[in-house]
C-alpha positions as CSV (number, residue, x, y, z in Angstrom):
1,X,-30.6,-174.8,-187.8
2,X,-33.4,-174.0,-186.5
3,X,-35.0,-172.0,-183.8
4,X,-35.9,-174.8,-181.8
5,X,-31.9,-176.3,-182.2
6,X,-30.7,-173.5,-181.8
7,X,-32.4,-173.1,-178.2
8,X,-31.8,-176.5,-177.4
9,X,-28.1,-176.1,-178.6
10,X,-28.1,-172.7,-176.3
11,X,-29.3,-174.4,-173.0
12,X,-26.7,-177.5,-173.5
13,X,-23.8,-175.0,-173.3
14,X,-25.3,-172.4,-170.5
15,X,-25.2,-175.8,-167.8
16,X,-21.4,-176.1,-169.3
17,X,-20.5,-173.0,-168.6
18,X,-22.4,-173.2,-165.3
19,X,-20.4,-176.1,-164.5
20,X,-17.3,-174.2,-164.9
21,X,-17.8,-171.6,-162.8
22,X,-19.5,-173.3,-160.3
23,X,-17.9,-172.9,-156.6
24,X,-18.1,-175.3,-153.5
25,X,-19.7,-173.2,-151.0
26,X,-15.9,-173.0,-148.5
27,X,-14.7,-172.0,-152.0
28,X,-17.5,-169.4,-152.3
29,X,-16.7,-168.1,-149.0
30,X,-13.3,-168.3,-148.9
31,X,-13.1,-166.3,-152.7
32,X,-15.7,-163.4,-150.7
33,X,-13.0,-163.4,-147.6
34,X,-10.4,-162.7,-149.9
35,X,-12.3,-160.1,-151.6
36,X,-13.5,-158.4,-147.9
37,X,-10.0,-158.1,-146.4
38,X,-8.8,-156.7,-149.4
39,X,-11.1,-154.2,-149.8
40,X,-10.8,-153.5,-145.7
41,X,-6.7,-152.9,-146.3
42,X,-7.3,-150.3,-149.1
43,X,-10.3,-148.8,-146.5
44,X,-7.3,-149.1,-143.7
45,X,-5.0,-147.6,-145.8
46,X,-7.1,-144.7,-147.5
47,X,-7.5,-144.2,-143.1
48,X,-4.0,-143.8,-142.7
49,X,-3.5,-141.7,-145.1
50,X,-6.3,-139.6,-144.6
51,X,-5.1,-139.3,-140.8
52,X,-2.0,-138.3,-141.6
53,X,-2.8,-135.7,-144.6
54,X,-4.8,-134.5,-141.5
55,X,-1.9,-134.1,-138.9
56,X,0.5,-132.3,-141.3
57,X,-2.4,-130.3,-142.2
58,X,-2.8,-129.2,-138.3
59,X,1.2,-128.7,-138.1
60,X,1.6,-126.1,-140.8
61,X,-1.1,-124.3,-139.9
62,X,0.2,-123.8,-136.3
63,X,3.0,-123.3,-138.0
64,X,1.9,-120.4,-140.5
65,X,-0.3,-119.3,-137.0
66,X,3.0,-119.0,-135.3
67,X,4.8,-117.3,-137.8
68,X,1.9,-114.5,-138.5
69,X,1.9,-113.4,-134.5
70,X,5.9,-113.3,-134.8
71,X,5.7,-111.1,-137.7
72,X,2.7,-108.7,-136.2
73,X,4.6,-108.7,-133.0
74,X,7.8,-107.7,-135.0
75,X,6.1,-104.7,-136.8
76,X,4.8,-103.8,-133.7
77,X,8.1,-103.9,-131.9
78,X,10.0,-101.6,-135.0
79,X,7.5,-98.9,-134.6
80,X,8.5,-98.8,-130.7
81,X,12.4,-98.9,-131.3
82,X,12.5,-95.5,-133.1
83,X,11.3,-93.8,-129.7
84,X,13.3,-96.0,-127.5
85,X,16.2,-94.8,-129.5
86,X,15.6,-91.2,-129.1
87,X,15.1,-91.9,-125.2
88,X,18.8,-93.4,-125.1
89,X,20.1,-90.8,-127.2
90,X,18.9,-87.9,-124.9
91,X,20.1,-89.4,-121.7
92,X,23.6,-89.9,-123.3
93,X,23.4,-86.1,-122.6
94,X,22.6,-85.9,-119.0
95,X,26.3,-85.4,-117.8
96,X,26.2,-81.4,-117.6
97,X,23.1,-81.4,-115.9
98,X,22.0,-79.6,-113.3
99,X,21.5,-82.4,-110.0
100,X,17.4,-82.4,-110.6
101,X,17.4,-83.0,-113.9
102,X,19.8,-86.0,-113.2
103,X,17.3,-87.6,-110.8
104,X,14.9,-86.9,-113.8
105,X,17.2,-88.5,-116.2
106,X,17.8,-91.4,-113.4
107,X,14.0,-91.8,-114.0
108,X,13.9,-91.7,-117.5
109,X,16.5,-94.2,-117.4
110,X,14.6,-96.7,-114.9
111,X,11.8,-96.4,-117.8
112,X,14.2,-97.2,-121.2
113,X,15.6,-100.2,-119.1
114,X,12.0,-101.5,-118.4
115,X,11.4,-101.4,-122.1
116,X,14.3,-103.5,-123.1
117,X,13.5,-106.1,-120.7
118,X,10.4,-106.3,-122.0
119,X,11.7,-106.7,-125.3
120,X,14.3,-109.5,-124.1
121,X,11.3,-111.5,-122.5
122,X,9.9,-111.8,-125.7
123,X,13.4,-112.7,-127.4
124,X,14.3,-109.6,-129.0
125,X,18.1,-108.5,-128.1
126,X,20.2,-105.6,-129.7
127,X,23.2,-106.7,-131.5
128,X,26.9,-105.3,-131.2
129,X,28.0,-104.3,-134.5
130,X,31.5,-102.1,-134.0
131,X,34.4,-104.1,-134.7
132,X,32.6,-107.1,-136.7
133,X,33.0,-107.0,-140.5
134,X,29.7,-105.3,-142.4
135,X,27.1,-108.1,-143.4
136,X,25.1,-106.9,-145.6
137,X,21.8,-108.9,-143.7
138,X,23.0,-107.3,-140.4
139,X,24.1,-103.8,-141.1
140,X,23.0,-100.8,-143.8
141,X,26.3,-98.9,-144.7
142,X,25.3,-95.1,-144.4
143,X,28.9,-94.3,-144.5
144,X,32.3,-95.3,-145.9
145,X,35.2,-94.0,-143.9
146,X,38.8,-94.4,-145.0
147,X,41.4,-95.0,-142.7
148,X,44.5,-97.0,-141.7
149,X,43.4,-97.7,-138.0
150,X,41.2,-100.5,-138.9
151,X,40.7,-103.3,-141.6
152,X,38.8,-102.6,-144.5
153,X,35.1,-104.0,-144.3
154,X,35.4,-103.2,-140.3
155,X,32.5,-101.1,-138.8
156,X,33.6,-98.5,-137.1
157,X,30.7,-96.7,-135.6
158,X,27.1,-97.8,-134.9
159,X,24.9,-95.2,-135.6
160,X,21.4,-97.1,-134.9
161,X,21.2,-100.3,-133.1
162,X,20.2,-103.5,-134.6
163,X,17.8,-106.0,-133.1
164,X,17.2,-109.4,-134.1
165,X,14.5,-112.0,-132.5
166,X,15.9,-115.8,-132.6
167,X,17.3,-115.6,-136.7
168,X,15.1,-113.1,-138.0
169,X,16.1,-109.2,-138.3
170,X,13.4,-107.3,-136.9
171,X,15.7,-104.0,-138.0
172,X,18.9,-103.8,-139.2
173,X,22.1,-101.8,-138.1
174,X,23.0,-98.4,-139.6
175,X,26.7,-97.9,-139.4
176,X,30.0,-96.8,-140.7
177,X,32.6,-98.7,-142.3
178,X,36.2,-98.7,-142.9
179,X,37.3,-98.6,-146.1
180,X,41.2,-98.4,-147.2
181,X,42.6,-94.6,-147.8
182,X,43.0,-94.6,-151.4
183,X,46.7,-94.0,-153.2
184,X,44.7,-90.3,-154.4
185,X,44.2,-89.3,-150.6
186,X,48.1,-90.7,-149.6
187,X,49.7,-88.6,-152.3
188,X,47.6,-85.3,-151.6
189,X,48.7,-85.5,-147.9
């Protein structure tokens, strides 16, 4: 073949494969509808999905923004529990007082019970520990004390108060625990 059949042979075919693909022009418009709304649901849904990536992006940070004050205000709050405690302690002692130092003591008093109400109004609360069995996310055993009065595991005494805000332990217990007298300390009595 020649050049000049081979372009003539070329230009037969390209009108047949025109003629194939040709479209009506409802078909045409129809076939770029089609096309359009799919393309606007994938837009839609990237939108969606974008949106909401968004939203639970907004909740955790509140979330971790809620947490981190808890936790600074719970540091805070340990660091004023050790003088609190020593405030409670020495007005445990005011019995044998002379009758001005109780009205001092009274005062003192007044001033510790202010504190823990501030302390409730933000949700922190003291916990009772004597008489509950020792959990070890509650309570710090300082002391194991064997007797027959009470059930093993028991606490017996509360040596430093525990306080809690809604689940979390802002500082745990110290106490004593009951432990079972041994068969050594029964035979040497």
């Amino acid at each position: 073949m020649t050049k000049k059949e081979k372009k003539t042979a070329a230009t037969e075919e390209a009108p047949k494969e025109q003629e194939e693909k040709t479209f009506s022009p409802n078909e045409l418009i129809s076939e770029q509808l089609q096309q359009k709304t799919k393309e606007a649901g994938e837009f839609k849904d990237k939108y969606f999905r974008a949106l909401a990536e968004m939203e639970n992006t907004k909740k955790r940070l509140m979330q971790e923004k809620k947490e981190l004050v808890s936790y600074s205000v719970s540091n805070i709050i340990e660091d004023f529990l050790g003088p609190m405690d020593n405030l409670e302690n020495a007005l445990s002692f005011t019995d044998n007082l002379s009758e001005e130092l109780k009205n001092w003591a009274v005062g003192f008093k007044m001033i510790l019970d202010q504190f823990k109400s501030a302390l409730e109004n933000h949700g922190i609360f003291s916990y009772e520990s004597i008489g509950k069995k020792f959990d070890p996310h509650l309570h710090e055993a300082v002391e194991m004390v064997e007797t027959n009065d009470h059930e093993e595991g028991v606490i017996i005494e509360e040596l430093l108060k525990g306080y809690k805000q809604d689940k979390r332990i802002i500082r745990v217990a110290k106490v004593k625990v009951a432990k079972s007298v041994s068969k050594e300390s029964k035979e040497n009595t």
